[in-house]
N, C-alpha and C positions, 0 to 999 in steps of 0.2 A: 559390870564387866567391861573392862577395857583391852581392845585388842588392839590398840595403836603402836607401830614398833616405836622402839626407842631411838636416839637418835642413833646410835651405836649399831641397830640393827639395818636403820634405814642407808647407812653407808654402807654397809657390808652390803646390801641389797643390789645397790647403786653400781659396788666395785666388782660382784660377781656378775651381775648382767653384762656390763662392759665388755669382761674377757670373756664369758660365754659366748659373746657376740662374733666376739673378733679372733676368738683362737678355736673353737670349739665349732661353731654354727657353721663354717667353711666345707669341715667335711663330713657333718651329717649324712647326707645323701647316699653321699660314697659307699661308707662303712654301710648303710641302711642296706644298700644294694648286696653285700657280701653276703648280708646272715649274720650269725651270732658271734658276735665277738671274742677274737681267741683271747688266750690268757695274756699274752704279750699285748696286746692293743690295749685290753682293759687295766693293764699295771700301766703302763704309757699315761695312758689317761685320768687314770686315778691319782697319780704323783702331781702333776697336773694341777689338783684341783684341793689336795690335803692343805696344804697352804692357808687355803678359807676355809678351814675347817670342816670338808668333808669327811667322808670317813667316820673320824677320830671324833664327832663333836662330842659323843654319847662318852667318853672315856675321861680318866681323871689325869693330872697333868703326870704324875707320876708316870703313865706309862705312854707320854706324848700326848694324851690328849685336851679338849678343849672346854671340856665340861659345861659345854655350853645348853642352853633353856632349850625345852622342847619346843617351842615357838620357833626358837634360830635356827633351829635343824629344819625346821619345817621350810622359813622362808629360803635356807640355801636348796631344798628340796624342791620347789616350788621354781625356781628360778631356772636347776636345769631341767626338772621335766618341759617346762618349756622353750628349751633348745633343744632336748634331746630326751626324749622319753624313754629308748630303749638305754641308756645308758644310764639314766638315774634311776633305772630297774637293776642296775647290775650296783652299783652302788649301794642302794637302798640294803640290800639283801648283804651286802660284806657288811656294813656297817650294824647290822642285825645281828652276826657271828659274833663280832666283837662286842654288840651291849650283850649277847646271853652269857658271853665266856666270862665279861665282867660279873655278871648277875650272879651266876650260877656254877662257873667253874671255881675247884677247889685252889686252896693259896701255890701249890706247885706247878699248876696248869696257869694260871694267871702269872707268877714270875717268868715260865718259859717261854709263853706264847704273846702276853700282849703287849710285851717291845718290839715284836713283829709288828705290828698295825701302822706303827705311824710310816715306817717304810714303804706300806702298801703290795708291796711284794708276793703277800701271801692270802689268798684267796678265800672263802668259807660259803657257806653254806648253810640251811636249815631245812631239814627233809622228814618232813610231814606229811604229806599229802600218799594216799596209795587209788591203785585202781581202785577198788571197792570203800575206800576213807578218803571221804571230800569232808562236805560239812559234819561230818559225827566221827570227831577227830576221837572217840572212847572207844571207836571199834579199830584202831589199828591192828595191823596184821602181824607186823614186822616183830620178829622174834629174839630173843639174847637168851640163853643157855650159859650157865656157868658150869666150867671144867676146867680146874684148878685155878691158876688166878689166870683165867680168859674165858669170854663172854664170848659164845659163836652165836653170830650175826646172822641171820637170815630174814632175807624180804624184797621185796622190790617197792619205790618210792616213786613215782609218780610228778611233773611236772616239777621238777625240782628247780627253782632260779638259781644259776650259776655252777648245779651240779656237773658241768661238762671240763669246767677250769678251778673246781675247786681243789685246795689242798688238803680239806678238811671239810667235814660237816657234824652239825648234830643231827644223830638219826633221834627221833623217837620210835620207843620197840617196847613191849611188851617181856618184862621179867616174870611176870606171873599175873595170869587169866581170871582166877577165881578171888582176887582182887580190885578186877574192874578199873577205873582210873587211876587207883592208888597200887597197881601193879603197874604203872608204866613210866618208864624214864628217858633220860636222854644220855646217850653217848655220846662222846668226842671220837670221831673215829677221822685220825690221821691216817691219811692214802698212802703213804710212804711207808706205814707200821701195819698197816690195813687196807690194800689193796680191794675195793670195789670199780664195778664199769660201770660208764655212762655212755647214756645213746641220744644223741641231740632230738628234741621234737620241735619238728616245723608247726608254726601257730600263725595267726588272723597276724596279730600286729605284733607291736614290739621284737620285732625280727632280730635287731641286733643284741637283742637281751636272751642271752643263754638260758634254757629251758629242757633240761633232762630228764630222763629217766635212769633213776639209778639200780643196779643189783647190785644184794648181798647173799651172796653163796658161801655158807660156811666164813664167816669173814671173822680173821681172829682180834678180839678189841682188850688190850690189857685190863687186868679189872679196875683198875685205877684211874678207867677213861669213865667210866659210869660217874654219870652226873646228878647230882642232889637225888638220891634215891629215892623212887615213888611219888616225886616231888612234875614229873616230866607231862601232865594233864596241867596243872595248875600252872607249871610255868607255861605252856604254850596259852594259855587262856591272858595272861600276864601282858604276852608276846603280841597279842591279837587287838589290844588294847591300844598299845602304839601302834603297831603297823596298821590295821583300819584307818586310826584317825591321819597317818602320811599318806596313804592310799588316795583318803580323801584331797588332800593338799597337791597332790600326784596328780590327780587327775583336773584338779585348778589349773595347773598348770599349762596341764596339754589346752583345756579349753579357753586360756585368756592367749596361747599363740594362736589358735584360731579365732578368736576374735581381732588381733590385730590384724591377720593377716587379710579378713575381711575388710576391715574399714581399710586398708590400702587400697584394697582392688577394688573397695565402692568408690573410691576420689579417683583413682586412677581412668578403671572402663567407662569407657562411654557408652552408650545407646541414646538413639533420639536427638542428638546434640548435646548431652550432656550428661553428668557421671549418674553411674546407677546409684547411690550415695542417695540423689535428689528426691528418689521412687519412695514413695510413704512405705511402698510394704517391704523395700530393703531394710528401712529404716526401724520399722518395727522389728523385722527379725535380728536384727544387731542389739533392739534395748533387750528384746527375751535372753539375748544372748547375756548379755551384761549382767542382768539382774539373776539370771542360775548362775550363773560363774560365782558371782558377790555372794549369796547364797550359800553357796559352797563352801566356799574360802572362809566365809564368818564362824558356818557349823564345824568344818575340821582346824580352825584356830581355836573356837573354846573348847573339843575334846584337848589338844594342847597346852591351853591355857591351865584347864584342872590337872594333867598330870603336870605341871612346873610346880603346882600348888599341895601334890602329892592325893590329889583327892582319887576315890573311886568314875570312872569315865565312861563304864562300858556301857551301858545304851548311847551315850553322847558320839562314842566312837562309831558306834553302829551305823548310829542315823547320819555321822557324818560323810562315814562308804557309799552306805546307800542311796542319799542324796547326791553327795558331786558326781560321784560315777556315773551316774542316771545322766546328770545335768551335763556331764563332759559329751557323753553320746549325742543329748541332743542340739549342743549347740555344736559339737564340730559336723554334726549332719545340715544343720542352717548352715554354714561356713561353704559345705560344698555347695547347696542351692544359691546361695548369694554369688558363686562364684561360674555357675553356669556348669558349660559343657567343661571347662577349664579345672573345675572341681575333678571333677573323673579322670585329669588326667598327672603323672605321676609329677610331670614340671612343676603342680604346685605341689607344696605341702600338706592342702587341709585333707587331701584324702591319705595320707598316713597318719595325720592326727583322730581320724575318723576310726581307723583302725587299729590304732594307740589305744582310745579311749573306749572302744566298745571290749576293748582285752580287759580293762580292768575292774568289771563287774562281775566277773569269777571270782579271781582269788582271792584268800585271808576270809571266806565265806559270800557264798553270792547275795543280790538286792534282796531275792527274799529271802532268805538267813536272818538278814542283816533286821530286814523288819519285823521277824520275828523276835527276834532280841528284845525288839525296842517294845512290840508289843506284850510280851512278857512281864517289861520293868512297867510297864501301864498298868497293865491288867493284875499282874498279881497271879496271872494262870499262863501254865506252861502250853503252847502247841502240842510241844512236840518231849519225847521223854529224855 
């Protein structure tokens, strides 16, 4: 197994840190302070950043995109969680819209909508999650009825990324019950044809990454918006596959900006006559730090590595969530302790990276989901049914 970039990749690495640095990292803060990101901010910045292939990597050049390896997605991923985590939450999540509409939308829905993408313009979503459907995504709630060619929508979805500025999402709903997984699908439901609300939820971190709750009251979705029928279990299981193993790269992220940000303030502060840098047990908590980050970053590059390779990944994925997520919590909790009383306070950064990274042990399934997975593919026995 070789995870070394290429040199192709190591430049792109090189040339998006750069501008991350110098156009983007300036007003983190700012926007941090607002809350969630309107849709006008996030097209702003999105256009921004298409260029290196954000977005569009996951898409084929016919309709602007860049068809680039899941490794490269990861390291452009990887790069802005750490400048900006709540934003390569909003990112992460549009660029998800457009690999399912690739996957899984029909040939009419693909010529109409994904010439949109490269523009960035137009926003998406995927709406899974309900009050009562976290990890046992087979008990959705969310309902479609057909009457005559329209599917009435009802349900309410739950912590939805991006639901508050989308112009579009896929709901997963249930077609029929007494079919268990293989009664449930996905919709395309365009807001403009299909008017749903969204209601913003305030959350621990990632503030400026939009997070709603959506309703569907009687919502009318043409029948032609139903996606790969019966097919909407498997494909989110598909979906979970990739998004775990970025999860995990996501959260590399957040934790190598707190680790730099550490070793600044360990040469910088003084105590004693001399920088705390010098203190053995600084010192130590910087290698713990390095060595979970590394860690991390190893386990969610070979789930990557195996889907470039087209292989099966899902415990790899698992265990990749489950480990950096864990390992981002605790090294950006070392990052506030190295950094004193100054940790606690908002002027630095490590206490939003603290709150970044303990966000993302929830979703896409929480740490222990995620081990249960893996204990499954060990054991050969299920936990849970």
């Amino acid at each position: 197994m070789d995870f070394a970039l290429t040199e192709e990749q190591m430049m792109l690495k090189t040339n998006v840190r750069s501008f991350l640095e110098k156009e983007i990292l300036p007003v983190v803060d700012e926007y941090e302070k607002q809350g969630a990101l309107t849709k006008e901010a996030t097209v702003s910045f999105i256009k921004q950043l298409i260029p290196f292939g954000y977005l569009v990597g996951f898409l084929p050049e016919e309709y602007g995109g860049s068809i680039l390896e899941a490794k490269t997605n990861g390291v452009l991923l990887e790069e802005l969680a750490r400048i900006w985590a709540g934003f390569a939450g909003t990112l992460f999540i549009a660029a998800g819209f457009w690999w399912l509409l690739n996957e899984a939308g029909s040939p009419e829905q693909k010529e109409r909508l994904l010439p949109l993408a490269a523009a960035g313009d137009y926003i998406g979503c995927i709406a899974l999650t309900e009050a009562n459907v976290g990890s046992d995504v087979a008990g959705v709630e969310t309902t479609a009825n057909l009457k005559g060619d329209t599917y009435i929508l009802n349900g309410t979805k739950m912590w939805i990324s991006n639901g508050s500025i989308a112009d579009a999402a896929f709901v997963l709903a249930t077609t029929d019950k007494t079919q268990g997984p293989l009664g449930m699908s996905f919709f395309l439901v365009e807001k403009d044809k299909s008017p749903f609300s969204a209601r913003e939820l305030h959350k621990l971190g990632l503030r400026s990454f939009p997070t709603s709750e959506l309703s569907f009251d009687d919502c009318p979705v043409p029948k032609e918006n139903l996606v790969d029928p019966g097919a909407g279990y498997q494909r989110t299981m598909a979906f979970f596959d990739v998004s775990r193993a970025m999860v995990g790269v996501f959260s590399t992220g957040i934790a190598q900006a707190a680790i730099d940000a550490s070793i600044k303030y360990a040469q910088d502060r003084t105590q004693f006559g001399r920088p705390i840098g010098s203190f053995q047990m600084v010192q130590e908590m910087l290698v713990d730090m390095i060595a979970e980050t590394e860690a991390g970053r190893l386990l969610s590059f070979r789930a990557l590595d195996l889907l470039d390779k087209g292989e099966k990944c899902r415990w790899q994925s698992s265990l990749a969530k489950a480990y950096a997520t864990e390992a981002a919590v605790r090294t950006t909790s070392k990052a506030i302790q190295i950094h004193g009383a100054m940790g606690l306070s908002e002027e630095y950064p490590v206490e939003r990276y603290f709150r970044d990274a303990r966000s993302l042990t929830i979703p896409d399934g929480t740490t222990q989901m995620q081990k249960l997975i893996v204990g499954r593919d060990a054991l050969g026995i299920r936990a849970f049914v």
